[in-house]
C-alpha positions as CSV (number, residue, x, y, z in Angstrom):
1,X,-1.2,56.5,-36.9
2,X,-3.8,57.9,-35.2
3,X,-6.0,61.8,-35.4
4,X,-7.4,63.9,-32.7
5,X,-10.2,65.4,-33.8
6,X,-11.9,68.7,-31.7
7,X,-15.4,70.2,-32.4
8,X,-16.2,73.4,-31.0
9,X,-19.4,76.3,-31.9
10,X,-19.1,75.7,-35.9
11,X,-15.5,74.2,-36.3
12,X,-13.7,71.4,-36.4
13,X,-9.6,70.2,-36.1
14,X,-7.9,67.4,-36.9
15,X,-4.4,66.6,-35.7
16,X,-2.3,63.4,-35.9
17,X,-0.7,62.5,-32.5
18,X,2.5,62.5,-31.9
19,X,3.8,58.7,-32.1
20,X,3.3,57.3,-28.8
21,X,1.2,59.6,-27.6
22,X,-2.3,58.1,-27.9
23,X,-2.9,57.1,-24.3
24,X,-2.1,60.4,-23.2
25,X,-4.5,62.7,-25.4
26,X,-7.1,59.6,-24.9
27,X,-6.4,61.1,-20.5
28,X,-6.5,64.3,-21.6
29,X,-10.0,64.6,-23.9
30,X,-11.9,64.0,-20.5
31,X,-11.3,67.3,-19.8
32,X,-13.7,68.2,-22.7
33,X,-16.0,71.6,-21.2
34,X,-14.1,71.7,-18.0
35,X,-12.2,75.4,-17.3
36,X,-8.9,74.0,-18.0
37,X,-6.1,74.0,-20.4
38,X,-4.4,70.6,-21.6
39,X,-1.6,69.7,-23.6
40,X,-2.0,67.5,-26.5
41,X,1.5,65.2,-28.0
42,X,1.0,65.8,-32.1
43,X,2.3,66.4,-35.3
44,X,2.7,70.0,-36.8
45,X,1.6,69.5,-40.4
46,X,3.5,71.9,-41.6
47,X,7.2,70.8,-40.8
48,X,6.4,66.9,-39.8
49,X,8.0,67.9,-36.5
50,X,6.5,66.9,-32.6
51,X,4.9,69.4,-31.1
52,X,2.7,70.4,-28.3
53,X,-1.0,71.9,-29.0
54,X,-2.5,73.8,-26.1
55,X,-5.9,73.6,-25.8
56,X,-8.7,75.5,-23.9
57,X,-11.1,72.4,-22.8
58,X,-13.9,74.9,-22.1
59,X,-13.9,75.7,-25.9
60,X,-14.1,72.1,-26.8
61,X,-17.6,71.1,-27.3
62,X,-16.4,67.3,-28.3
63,X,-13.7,65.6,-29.1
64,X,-12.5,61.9,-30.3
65,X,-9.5,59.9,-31.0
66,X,-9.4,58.0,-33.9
67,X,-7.4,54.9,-34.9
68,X,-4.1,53.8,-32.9
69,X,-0.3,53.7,-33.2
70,X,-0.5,50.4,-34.7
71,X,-2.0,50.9,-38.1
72,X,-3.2,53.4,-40.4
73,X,-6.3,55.2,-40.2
74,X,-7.6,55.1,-44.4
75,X,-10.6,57.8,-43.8
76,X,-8.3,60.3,-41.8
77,X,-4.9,59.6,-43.1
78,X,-5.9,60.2,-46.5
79,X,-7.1,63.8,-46.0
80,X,-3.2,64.8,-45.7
81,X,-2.3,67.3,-43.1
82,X,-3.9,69.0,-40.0
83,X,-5.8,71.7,-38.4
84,X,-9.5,72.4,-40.2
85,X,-10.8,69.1,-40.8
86,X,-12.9,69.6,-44.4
């Protein structure tokens, strides 16, 4: 299981990525700052369903993957579902 997490001007998100899909939003975070819009593989937290989260790279200040397919991530995973990391 692995999160993407996003820091922008006084938020934060967290998101789990979609299984499989952590090579692909580890490519696409390099676009943090620049003017363009990316496409991120996760998990909507509401239904447990794949999705697609659009993202506005010039809003992103920072942004980091954590953990990997292969295992749990205990800090992250615990919190329960995404959006607003607390």
């Amino acid at each position: 299981m692995a999160y993407v997490l996003l820091y922008g001007a006084g938020w934060t998100q967290r998101w789990q990525v979609a299984p499989g899909g952590v090579s692909a939003v580890e490519n696409e975070i390099g676009q943090v700052g620049q003017d363009k819009t990316g496409r991120l593989a996760i998990i909507d937290p509401g239904s447990g369903e794949p999705t697609t989260l659009m993202v506005a790279w010039r809003h992103i200040a920072s942004a980091v993957v954590l953990g990997s397919d292969d295992g749990p991530v205990a800090s992250v995973a615990d919190e329960g579902s995404g959006g607003v990391y607390r």
